[in-house]
Gaussian input, Z-matrix of N, CA and C with variables (Angstrom, degrees):
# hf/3-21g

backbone

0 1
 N
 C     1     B1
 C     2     B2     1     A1
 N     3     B3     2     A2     1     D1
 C     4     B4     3     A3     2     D2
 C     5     B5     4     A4     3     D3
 N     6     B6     5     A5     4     D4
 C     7     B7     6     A6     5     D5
 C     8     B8     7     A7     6     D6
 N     9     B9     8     A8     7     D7
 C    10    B10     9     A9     8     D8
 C    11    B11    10    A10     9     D9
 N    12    B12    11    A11    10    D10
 C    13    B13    12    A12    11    D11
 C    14    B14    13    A13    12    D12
 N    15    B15    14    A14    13    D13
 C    16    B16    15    A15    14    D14
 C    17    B17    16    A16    15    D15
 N    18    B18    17    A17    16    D16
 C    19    B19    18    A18    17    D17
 C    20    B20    19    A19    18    D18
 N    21    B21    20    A20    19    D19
 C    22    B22    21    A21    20    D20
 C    23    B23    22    A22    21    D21
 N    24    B24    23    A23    22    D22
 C    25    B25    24    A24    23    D23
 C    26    B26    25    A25    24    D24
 N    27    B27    26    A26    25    D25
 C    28    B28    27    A27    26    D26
 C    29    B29    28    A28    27    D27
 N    30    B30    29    A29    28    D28
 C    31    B31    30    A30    29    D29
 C    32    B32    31    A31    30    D30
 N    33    B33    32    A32    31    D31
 C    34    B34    33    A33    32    D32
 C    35    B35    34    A34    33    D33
 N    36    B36    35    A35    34    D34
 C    37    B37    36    A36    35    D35
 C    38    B38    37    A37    36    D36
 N    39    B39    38    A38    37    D37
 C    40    B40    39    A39    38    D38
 C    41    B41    40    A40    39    D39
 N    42    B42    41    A41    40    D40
 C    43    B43    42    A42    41    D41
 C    44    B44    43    A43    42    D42
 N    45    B45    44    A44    43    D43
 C    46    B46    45    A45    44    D44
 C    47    B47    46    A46    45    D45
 N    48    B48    47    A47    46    D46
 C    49    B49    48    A48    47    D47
 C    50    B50    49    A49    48    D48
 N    51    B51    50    A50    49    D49
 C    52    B52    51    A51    50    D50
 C    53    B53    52    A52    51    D51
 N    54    B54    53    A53    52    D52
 C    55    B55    54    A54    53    D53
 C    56    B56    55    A55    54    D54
 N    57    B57    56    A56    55    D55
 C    58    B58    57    A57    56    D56
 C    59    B59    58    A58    57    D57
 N    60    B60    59    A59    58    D58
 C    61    B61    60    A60    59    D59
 C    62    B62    61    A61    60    D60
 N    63    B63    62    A62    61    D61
 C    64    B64    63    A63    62    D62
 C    65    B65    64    A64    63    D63
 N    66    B66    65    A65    64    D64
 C    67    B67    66    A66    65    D65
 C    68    B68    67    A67    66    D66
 N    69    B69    68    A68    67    D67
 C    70    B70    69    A69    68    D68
 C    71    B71    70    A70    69    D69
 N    72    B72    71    A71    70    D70
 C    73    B73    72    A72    71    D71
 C    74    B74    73    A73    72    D72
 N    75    B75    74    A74    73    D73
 C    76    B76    75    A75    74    D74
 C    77    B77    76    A76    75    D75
 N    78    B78    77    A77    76    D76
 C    79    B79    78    A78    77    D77
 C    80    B80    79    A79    78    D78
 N    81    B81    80    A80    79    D79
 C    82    B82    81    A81    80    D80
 C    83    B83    82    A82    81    D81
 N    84    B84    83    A83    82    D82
 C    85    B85    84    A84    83    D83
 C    86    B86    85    A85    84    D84
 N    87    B87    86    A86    85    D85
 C    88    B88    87    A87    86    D86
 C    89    B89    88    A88    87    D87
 N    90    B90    89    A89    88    D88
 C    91    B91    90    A90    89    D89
 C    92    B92    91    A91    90    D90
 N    93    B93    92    A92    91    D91
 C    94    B94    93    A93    92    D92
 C    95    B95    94    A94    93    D93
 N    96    B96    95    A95    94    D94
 C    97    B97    96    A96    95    D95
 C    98    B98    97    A97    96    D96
 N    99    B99    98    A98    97    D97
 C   100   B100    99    A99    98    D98
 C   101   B101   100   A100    99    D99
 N   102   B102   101   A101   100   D100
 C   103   B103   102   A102   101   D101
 C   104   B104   103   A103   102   D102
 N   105   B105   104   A104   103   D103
 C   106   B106   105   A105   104   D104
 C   107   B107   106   A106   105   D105
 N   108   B108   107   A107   106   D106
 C   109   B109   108   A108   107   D107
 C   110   B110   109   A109   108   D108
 N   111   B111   110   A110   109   D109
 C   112   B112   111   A111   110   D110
 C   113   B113   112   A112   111   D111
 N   114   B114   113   A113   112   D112
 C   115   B115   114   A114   113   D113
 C   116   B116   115   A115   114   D114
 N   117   B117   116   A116   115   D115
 C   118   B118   117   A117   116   D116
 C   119   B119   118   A118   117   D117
 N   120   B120   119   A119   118   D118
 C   121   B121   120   A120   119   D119
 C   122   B122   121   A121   120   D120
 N   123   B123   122   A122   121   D121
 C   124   B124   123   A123   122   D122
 C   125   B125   124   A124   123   D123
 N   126   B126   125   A125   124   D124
 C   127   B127   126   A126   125   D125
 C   128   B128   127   A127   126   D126
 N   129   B129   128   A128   127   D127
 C   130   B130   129   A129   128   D128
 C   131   B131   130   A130   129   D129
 N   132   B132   131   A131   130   D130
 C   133   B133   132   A132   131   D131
 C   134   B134   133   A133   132   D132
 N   135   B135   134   A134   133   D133
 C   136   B136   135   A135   134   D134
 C   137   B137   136   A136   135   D135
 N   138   B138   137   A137   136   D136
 C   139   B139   138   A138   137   D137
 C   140   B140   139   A139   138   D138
 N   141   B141   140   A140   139   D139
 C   142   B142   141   A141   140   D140
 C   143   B143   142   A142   141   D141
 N   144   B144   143   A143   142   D142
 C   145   B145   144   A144   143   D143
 C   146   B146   145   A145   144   D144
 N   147   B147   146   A146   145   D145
 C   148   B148   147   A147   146   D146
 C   149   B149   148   A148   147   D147
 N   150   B150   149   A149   148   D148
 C   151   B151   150   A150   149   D149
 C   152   B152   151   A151   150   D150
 N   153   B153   152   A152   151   D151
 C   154   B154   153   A153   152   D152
 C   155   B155   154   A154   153   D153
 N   156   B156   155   A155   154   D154
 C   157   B157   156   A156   155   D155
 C   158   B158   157   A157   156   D156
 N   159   B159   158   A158   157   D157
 C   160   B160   159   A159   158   D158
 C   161   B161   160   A160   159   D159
 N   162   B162   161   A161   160   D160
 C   163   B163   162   A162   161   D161
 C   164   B164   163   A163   162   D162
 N   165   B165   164   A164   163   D163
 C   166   B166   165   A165   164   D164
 C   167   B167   166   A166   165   D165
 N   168   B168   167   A167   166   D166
 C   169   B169   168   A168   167   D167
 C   170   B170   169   A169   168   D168
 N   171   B171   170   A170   169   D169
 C   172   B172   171   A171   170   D170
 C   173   B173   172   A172   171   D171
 N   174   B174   173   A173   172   D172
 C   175   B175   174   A174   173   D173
 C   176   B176   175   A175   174   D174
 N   177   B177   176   A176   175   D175
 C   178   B178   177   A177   176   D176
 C   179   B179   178   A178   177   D177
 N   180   B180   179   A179   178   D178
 C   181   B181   180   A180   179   D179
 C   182   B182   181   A181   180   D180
 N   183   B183   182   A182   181   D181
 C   184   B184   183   A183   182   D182
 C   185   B185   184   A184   183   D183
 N   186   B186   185   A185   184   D184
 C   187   B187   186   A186   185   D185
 C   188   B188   187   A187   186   D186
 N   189   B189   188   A188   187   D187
 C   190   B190   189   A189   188   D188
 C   191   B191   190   A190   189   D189
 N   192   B192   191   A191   190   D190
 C   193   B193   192   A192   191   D191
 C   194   B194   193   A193   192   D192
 N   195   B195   194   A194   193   D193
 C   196   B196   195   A195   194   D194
 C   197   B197   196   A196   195   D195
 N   198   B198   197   A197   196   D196
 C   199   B199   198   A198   197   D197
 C   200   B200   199   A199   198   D198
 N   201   B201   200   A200   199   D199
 C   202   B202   201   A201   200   D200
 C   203   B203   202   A202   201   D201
 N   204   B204   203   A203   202   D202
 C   205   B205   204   A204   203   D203
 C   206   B206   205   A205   204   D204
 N   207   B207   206   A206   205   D205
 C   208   B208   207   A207   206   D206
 C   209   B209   208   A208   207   D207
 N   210   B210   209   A209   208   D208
 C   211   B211   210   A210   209   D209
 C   212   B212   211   A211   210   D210
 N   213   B213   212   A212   211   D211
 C   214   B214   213   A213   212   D212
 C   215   B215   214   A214   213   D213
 N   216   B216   215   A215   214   D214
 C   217   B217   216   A216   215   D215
 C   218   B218   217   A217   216   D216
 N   219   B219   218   A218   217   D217
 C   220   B220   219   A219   218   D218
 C   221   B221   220   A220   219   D219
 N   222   B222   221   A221   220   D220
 C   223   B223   222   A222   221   D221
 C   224   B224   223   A223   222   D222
 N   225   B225   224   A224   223   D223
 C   226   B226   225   A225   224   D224
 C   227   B227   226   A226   225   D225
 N   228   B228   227   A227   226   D226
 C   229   B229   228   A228   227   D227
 C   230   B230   229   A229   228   D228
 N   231   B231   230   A230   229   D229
 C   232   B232   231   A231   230   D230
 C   233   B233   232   A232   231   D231
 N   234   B234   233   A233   232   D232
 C   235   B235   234   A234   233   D233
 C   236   B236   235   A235   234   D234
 N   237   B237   236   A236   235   D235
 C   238   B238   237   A237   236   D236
 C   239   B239   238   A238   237   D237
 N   240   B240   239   A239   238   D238
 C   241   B241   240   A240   239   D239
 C   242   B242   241   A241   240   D240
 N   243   B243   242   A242   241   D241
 C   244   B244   243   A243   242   D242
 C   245   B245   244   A244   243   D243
 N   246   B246   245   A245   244   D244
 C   247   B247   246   A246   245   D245
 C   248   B248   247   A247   246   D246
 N   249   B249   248   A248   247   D247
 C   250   B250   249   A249   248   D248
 C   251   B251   250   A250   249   D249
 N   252   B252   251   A251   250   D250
 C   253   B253   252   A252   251   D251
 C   254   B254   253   A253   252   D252
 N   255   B255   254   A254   253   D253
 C   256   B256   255   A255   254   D254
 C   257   B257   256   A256   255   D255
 N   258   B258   257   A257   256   D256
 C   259   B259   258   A258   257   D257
 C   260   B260   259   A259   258   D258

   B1=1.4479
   B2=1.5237
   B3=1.3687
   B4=1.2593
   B5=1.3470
   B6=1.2652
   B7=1.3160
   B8=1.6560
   B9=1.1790
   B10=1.5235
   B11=0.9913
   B12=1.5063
   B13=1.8062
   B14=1.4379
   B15=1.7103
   B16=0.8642
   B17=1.9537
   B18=1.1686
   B19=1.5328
   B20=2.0565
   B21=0.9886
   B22=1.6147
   B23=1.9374
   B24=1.1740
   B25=1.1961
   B26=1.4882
   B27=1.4348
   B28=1.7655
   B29=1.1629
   B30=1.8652
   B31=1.2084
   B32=1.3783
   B33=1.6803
   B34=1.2105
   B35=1.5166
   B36=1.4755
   B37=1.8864
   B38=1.5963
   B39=1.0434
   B40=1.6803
   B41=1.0798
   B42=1.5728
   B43=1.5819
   B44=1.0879
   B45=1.6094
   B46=1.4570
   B47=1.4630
   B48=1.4960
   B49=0.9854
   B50=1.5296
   B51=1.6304
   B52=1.5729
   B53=1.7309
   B54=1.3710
   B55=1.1385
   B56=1.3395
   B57=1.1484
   B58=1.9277
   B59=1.2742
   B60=1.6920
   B61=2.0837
   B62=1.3646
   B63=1.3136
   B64=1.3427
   B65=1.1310
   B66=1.4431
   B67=1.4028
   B68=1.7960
   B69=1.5173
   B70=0.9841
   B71=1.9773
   B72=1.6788
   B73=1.7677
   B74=1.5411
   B75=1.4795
   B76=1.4339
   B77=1.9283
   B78=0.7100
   B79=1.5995
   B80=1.4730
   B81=1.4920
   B82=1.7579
   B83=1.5339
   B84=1.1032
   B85=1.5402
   B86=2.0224
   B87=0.7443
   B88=1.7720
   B89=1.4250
   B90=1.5467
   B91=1.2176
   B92=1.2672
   B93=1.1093
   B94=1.4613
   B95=1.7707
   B96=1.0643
   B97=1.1996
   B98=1.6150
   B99=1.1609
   B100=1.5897
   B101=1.7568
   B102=1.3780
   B103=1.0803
   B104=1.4965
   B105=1.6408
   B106=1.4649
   B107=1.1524
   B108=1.0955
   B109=1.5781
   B110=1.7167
   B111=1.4653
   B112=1.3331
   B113=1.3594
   B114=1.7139
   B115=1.4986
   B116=1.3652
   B117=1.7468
   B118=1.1609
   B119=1.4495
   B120=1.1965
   B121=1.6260
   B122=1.4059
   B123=1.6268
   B124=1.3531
   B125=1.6941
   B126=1.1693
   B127=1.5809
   B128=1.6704
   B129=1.0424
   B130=1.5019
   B131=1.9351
   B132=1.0312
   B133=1.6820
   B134=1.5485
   B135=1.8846
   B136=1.4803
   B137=1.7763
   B138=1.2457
   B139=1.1676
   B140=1.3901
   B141=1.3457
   B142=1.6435
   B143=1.0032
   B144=1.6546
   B145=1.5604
   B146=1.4556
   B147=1.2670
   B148=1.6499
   B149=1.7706
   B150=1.4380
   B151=1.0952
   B152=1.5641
   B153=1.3997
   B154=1.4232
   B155=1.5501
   B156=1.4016
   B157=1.6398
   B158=1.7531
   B159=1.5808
   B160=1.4066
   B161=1.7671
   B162=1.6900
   B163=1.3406
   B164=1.4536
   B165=0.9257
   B166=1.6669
   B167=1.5074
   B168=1.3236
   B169=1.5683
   B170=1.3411
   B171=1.6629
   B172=1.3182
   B173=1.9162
   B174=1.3087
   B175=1.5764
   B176=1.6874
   B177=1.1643
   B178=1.4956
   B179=1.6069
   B180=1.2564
   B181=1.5944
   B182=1.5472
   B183=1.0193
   B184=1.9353
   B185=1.6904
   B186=1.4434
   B187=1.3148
   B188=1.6106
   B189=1.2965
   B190=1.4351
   B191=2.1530
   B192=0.6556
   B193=1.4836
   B194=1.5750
   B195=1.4157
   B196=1.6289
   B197=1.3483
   B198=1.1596
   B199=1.2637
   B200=1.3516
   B201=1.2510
   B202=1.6405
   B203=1.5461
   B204=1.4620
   B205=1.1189
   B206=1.8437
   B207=1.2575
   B208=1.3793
   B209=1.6903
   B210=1.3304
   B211=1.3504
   B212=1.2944
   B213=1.3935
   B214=1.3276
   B215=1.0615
   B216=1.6503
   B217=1.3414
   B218=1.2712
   B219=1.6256
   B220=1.0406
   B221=1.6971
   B222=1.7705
   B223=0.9204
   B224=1.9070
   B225=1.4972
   B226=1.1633
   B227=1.6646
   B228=0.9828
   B229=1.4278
   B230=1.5790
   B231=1.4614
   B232=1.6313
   B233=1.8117
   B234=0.9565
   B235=1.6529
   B236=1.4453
   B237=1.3440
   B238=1.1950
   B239=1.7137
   B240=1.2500
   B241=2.0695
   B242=1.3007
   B243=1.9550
   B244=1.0727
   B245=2.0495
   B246=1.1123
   B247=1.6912
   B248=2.1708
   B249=0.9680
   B250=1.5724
   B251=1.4114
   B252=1.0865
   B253=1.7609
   B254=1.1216
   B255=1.5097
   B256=1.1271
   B257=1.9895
   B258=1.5424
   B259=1.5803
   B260=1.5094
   A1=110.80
   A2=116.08
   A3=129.92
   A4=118.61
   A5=133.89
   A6=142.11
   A7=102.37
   A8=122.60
   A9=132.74
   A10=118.23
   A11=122.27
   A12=109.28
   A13=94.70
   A14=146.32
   A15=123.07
   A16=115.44
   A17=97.25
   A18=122.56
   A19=113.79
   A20=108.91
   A21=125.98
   A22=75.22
   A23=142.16
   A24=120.17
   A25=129.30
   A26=102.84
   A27=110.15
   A28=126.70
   A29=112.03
   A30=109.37
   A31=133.61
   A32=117.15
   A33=103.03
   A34=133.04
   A35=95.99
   A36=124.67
   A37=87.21
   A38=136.55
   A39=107.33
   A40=124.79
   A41=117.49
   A42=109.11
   A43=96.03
   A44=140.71
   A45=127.57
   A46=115.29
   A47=137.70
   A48=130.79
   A49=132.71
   A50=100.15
   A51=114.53
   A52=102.84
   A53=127.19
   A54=124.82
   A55=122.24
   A56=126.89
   A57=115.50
   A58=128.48
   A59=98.59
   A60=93.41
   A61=98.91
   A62=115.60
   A63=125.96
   A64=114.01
   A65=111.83
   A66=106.24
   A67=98.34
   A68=139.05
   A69=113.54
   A70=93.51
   A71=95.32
   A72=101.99
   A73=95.51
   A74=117.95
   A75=119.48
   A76=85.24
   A77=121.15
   A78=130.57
   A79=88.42
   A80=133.82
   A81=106.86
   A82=105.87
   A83=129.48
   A84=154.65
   A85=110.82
   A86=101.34
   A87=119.87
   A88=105.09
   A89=141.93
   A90=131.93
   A91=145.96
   A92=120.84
   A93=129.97
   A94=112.63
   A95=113.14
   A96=103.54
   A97=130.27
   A98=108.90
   A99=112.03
   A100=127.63
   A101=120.79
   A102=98.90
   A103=140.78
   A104=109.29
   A105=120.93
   A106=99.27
   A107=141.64
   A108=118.70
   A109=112.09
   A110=116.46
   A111=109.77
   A112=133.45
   A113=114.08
   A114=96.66
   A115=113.18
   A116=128.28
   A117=124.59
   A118=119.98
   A119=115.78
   A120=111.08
   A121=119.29
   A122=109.38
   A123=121.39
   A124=105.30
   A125=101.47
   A126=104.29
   A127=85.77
   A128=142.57
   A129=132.17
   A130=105.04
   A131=102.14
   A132=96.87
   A133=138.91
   A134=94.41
   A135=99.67
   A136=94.20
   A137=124.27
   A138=147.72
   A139=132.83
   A140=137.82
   A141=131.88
   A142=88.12
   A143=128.33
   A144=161.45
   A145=124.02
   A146=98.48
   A147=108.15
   A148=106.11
   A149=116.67
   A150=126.00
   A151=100.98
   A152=114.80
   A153=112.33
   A154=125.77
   A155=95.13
   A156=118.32
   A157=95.80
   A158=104.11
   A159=94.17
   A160=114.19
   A161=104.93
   A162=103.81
   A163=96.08
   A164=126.31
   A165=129.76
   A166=96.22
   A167=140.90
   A168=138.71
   A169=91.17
   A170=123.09
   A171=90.35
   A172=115.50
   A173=85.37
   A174=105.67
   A175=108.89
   A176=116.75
   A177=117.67
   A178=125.93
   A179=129.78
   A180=114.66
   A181=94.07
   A182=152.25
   A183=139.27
   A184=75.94
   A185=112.63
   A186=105.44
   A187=117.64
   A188=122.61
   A189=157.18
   A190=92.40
   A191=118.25
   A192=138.18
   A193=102.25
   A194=120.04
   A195=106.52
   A196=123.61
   A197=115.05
   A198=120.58
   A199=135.34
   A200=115.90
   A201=145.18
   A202=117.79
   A203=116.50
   A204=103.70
   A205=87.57
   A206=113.56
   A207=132.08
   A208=85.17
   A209=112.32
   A210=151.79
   A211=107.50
   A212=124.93
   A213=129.76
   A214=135.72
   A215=111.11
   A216=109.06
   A217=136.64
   A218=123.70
   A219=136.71
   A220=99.46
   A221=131.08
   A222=144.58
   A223=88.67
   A224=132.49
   A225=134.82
   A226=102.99
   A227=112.63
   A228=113.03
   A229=139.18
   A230=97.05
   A231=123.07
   A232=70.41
   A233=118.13
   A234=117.61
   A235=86.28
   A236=153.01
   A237=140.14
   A238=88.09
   A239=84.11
   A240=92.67
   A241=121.56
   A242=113.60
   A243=114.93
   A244=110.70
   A245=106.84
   A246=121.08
   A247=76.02
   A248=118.06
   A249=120.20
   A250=107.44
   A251=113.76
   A252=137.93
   A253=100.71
   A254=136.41
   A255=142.10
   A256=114.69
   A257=97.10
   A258=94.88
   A259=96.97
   D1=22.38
   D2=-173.27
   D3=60.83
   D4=31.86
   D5=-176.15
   D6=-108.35
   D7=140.85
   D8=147.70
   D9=-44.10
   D10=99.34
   D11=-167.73
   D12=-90.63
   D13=-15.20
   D14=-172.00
   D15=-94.14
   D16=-21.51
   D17=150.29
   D18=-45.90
   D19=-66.15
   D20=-167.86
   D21=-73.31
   D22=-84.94
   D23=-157.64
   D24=-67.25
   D25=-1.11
   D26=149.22
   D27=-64.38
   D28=-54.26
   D29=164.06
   D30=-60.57
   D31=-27.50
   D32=165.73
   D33=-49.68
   D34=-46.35
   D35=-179.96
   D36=-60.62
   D37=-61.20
   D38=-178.52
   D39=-54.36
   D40=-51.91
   D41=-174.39
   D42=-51.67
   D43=-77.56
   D44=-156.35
   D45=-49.58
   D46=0.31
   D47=159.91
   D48=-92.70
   D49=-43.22
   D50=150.86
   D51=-33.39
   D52=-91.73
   D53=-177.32
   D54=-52.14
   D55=15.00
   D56=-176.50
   D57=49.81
   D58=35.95
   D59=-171.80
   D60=-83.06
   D61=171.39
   D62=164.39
   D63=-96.99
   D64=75.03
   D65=-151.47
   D66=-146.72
   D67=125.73
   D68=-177.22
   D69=-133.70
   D70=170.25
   D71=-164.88
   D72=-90.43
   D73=150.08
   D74=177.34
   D75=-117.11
   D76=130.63
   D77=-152.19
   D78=-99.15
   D79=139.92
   D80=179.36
   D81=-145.92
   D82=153.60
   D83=-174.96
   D84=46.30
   D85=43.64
   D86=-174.03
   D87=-61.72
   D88=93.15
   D89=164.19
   D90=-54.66
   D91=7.86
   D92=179.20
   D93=-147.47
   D94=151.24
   D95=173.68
   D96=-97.17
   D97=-2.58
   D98=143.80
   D99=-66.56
   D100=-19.24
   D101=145.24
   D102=-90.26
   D103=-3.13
   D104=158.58
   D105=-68.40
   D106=-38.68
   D107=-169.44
   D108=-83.23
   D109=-26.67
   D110=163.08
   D111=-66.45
   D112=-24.68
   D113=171.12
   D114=-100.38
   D115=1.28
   D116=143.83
   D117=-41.59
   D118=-49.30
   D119=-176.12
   D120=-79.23
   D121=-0.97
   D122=175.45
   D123=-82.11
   D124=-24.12
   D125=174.80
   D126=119.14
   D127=-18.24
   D128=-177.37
   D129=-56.12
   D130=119.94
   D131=174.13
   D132=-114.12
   D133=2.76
   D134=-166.81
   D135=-131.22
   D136=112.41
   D137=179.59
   D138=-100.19
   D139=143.50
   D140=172.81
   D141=-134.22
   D142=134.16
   D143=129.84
   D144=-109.93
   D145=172.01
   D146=165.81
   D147=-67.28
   D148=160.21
   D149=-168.52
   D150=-80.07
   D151=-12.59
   D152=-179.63
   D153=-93.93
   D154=-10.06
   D155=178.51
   D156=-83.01
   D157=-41.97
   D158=-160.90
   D159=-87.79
   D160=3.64
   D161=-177.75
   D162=-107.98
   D163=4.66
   D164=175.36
   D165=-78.96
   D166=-24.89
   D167=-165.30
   D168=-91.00
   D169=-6.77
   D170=176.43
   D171=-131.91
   D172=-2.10
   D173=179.94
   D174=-80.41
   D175=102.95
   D176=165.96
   D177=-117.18
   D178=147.33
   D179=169.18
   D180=-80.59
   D181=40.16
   D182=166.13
   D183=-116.23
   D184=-73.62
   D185=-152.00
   D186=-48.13
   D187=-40.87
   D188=149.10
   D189=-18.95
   D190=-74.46
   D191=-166.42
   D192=-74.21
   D193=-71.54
   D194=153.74
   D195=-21.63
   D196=-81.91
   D197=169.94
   D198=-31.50
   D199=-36.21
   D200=158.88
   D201=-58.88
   D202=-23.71
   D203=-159.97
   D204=-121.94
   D205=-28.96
   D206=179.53
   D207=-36.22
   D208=-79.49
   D209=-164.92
   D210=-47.25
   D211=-27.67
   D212=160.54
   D213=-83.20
   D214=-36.04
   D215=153.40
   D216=-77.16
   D217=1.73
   D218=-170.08
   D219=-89.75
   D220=-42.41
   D221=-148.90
   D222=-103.48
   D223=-18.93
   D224=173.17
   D225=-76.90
   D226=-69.14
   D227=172.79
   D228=-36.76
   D229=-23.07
   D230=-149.82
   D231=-101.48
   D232=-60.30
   D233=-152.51
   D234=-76.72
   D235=-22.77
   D236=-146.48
   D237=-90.91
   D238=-53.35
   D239=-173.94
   D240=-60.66
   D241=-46.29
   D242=-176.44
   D243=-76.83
   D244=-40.03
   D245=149.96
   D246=107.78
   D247=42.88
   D248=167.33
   D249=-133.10
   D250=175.02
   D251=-178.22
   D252=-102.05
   D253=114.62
   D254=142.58
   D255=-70.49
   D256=141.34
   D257=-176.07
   D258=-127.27

């Protein structure tokens, strides 16, 4: 409806805080995951997307490569100490 939905569900998440409701925003159908990560940092914490929006928050080539190398030095070390080949 041409509105900022991730905008409009900030402001919602304030008013209910301004006023003290017990009341929290379920954030819903968000296409990208940069705007999941912006109203996460707004304090919004409960979200609905596509499963592809929501595996993009966790799929990275750094983390991918960290992980890769984590994993190598972990299995270098392990064999250095234990003095065997892990497979």
């Amino acid at each position: 409806m041409g509105a900022d939905g991730v905008q409009v569900a900030k402001d919602i998440h304030d008013m209910f805080r301004v006023h003290n409701l017990n009341a929290d925003v379920l954030a819903a159908s968000f296409k990208n995951s940069q705007q999941i990560l912006n109203l996460c940092k707004h304090g919004i914490g409960a979200v609905t997307a596509a499963p592809d929006v929501l595996r993009a928050l966790t799929y990275h080539d750094a983390t991918f490569t960290a992980e890769e190398n984590f994993t190598q030095d972990f299995y270098a070390l392990v064999n250095e100490v234990k003095g065997t080949h892990l497979k």
